[in-house]
matplotlib code that plots the C-alpha trace (Angstrom):
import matplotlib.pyplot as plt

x = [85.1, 84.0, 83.7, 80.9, 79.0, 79.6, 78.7, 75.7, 75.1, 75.5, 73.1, 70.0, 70.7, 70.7, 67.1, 65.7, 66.6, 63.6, 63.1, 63.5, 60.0, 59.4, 57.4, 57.4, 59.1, 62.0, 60.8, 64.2, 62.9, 59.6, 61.8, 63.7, 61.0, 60.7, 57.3, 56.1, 54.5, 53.6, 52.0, 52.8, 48.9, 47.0, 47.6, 47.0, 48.0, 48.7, 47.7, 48.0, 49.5, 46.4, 44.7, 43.4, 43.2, 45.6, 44.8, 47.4, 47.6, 50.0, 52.3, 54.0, 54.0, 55.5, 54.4, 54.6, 54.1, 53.8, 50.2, 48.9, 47.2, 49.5, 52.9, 53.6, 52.1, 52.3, 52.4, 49.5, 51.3, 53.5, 57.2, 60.6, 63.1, 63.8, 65.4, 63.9, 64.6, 63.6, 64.1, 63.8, 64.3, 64.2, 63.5, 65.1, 65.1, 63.5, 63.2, 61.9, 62.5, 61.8, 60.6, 61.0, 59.4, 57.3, 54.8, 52.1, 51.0, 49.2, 51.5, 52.8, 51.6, 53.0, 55.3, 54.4, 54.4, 57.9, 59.2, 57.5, 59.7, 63.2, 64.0, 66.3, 66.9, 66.4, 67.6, 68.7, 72.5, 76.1, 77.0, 77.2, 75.6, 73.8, 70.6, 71.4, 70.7, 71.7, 71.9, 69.5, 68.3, 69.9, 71.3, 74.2, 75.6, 76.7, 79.8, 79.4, 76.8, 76.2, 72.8, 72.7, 71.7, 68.3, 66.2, 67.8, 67.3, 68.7, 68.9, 68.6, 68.3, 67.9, 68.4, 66.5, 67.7, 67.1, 68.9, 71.2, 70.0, 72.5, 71.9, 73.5, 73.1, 73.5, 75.6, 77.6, 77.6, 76.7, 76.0, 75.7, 73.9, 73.1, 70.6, 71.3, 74.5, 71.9, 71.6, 70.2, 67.2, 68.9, 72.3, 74.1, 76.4, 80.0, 78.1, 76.6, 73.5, 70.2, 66.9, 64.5, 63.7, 64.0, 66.2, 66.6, 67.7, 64.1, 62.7, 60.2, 61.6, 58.3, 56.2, 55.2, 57.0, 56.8, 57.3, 57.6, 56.2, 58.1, 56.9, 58.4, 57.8, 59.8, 59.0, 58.8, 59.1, 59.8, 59.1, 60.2, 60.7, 61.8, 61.3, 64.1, 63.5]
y = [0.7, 3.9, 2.6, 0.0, 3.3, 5.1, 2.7, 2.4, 6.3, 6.3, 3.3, 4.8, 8.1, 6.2, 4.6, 7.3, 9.8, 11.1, 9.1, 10.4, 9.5, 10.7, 13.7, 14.4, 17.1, 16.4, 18.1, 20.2, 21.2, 22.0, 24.5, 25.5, 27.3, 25.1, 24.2, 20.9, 21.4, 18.1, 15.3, 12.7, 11.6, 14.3, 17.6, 19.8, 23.2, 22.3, 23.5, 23.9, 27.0, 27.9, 27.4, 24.1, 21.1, 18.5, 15.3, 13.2, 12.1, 11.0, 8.4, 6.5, 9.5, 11.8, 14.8, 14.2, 17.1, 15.1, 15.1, 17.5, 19.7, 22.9, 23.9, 23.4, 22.3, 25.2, 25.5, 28.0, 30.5, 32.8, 33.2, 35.8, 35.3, 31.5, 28.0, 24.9, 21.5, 18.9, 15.1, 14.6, 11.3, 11.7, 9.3, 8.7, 11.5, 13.8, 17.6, 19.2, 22.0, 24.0, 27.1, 30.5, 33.5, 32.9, 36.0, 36.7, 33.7, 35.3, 34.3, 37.0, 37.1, 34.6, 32.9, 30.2, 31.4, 29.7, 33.1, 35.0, 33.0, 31.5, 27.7, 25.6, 22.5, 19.3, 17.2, 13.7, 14.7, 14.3, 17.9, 21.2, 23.7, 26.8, 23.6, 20.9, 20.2, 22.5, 25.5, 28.5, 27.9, 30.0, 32.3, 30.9, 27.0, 24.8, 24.3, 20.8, 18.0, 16.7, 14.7, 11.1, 9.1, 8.0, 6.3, 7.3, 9.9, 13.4, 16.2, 19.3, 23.2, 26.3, 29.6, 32.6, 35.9, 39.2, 39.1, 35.9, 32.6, 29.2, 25.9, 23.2, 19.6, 15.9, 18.3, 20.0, 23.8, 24.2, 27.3, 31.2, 34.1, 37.4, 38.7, 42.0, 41.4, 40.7, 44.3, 43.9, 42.2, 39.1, 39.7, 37.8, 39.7, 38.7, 39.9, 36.4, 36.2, 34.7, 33.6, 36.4, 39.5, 40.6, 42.3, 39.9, 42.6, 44.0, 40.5, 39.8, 39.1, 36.8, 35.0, 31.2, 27.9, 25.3, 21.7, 21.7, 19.0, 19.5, 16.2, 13.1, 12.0, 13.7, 12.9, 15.0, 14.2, 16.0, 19.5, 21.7, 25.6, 27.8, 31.3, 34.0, 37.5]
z = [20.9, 19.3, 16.0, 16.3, 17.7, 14.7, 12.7, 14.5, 14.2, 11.1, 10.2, 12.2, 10.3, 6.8, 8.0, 9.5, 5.9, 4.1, 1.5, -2.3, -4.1, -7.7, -8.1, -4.3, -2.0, 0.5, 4.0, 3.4, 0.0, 1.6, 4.2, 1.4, -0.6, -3.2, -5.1, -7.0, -10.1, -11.1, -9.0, -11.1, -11.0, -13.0, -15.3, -12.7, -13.0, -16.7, -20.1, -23.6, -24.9, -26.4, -23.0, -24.0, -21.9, -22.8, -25.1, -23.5, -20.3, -17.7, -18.3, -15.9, -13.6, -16.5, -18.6, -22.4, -24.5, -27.7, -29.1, -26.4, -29.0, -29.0, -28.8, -26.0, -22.3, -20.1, -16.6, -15.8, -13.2, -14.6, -13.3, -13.2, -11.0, -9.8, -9.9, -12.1, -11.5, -13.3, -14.9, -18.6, -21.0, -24.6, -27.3, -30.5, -32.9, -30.1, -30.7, -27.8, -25.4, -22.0, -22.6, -20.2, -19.5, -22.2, -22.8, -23.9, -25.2, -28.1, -31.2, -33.6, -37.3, -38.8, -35.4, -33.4, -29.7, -29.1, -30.8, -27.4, -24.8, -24.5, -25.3, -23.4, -26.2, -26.1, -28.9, -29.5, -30.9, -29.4, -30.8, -28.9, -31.0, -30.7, -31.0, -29.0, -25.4, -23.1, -25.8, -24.9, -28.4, -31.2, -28.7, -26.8, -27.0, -24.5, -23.3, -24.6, -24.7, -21.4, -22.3, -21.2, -23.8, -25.7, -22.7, -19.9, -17.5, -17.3, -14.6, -15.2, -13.5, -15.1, -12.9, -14.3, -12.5, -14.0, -17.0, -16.2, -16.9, -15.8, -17.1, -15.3, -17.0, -15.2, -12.2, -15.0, -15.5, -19.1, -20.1, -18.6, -20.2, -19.9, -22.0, -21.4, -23.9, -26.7, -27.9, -31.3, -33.0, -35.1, -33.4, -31.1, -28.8, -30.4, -33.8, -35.4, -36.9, -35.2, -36.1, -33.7, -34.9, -31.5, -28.8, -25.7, -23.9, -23.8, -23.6, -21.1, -17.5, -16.5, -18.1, -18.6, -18.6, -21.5, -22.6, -26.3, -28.4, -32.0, -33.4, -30.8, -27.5, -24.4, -20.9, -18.0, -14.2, -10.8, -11.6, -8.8, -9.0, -6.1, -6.6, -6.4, -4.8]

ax = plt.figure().add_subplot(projection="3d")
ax.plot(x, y, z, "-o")
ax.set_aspect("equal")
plt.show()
């Protein structure tokens, strides 16, 4: 007669679990040393990357970037070593990206500020390229393309540690980097040519996160980061 008791176990367990709201933190994720950085409600803690305050404004408990007035909506602390977790659903045509360590946020002559940070892609494609999603854009390409498609939602957590940075996409490890392999300004480690006139190498190591806006509508939800020693 063990097994009705189980069962029973097992049911007061299932009804008694913390449940998993949108935009929220788990009491475990609390203990774990993560941080929310979206409330769902307001654009706290958020600005343009001109330091403006955003023209759009929540939607449906989600962050769009499109027509905020810059760039890109920033988060205003600055970061270097952690985890980001987040949800993201694109819509048709979408061009966007999550930008890292992005700093200073005063553009070079003639760059946007995206050239001062690292870009994560987001695209509506089925490629793998060094510009579709899960690409650290220009840089290195993903493994492949494991975007859900238009309207639906994605997962998605980016590890930043020293000079490695992990995407992992919908559970699936997409792509690993080490950015001290990027010795030379317009040079990919295995000798291809990219876009920055830069060496990632001396890229850097903190700085700010970003939601692009590169002309279509992206939407943001359940933005947690836990900071890495």
């Amino acid at each position: 007669m063990r097994i009705p008791c189980l069962l029973t176990l097992a049911l007061l367990v299932c009804l008694h679990a913390e449940p998993s709201a949108d935009n929220t933190l788990t009491e475990a994720e609390r203990k774990d040393g993560w941080q929310l950085l979206f409330d769902g409600k307001s654009l706290a803690g958020w600005m343009n990357s001109d330091k403006s305050a955003p023209k759009t404004p929540v939607e449906n408990a989600c962050l769009n970037p499109h027509g905020a007035g810059h760039y890109m909506l920033i988060h205003e602390k600055e970061w270097e070593n952690f985890v980001l977790a987040l949800d993201f659903k694109i819509s048709p045509h979408c061009n966007s990206g999550i930008f890292l360590r992005t700093s200073p946020l005063t553009p070079r002559p003639g760059k946007d500020v995206g050239f001062n940070g690292l870009e994560v892609a987001i695209d509506d494609t089925t490629t793998a390229t060094y510009v579709d999603t899960g690409a650290l854009y220009d840089l290195s390409q993903p493994t492949r393309n494991a975007m859900h498609p238009v309207g639906e939602w994605n997962h998605i957590e980016i590890t930043c540690r020293g000079a490695l940075i992990q995407i992992v996409l919908n559970g699936e490890k997409v792509n690993s980097i080490d950015l001290d392999a990027f010795t030379k300004p317009n040079q990919r480690p295995d000798g291809t040519a990219h876009k920055f006139d830069q060496t990632f190498k001396d890229h850097p190591r903190k700085g700010y996160l970003g939601l692009q806006d590169h002309g279509s509508p992206c939407w943001y939800k359940n933005i947690k980061l836990k900071p890495l020693p």
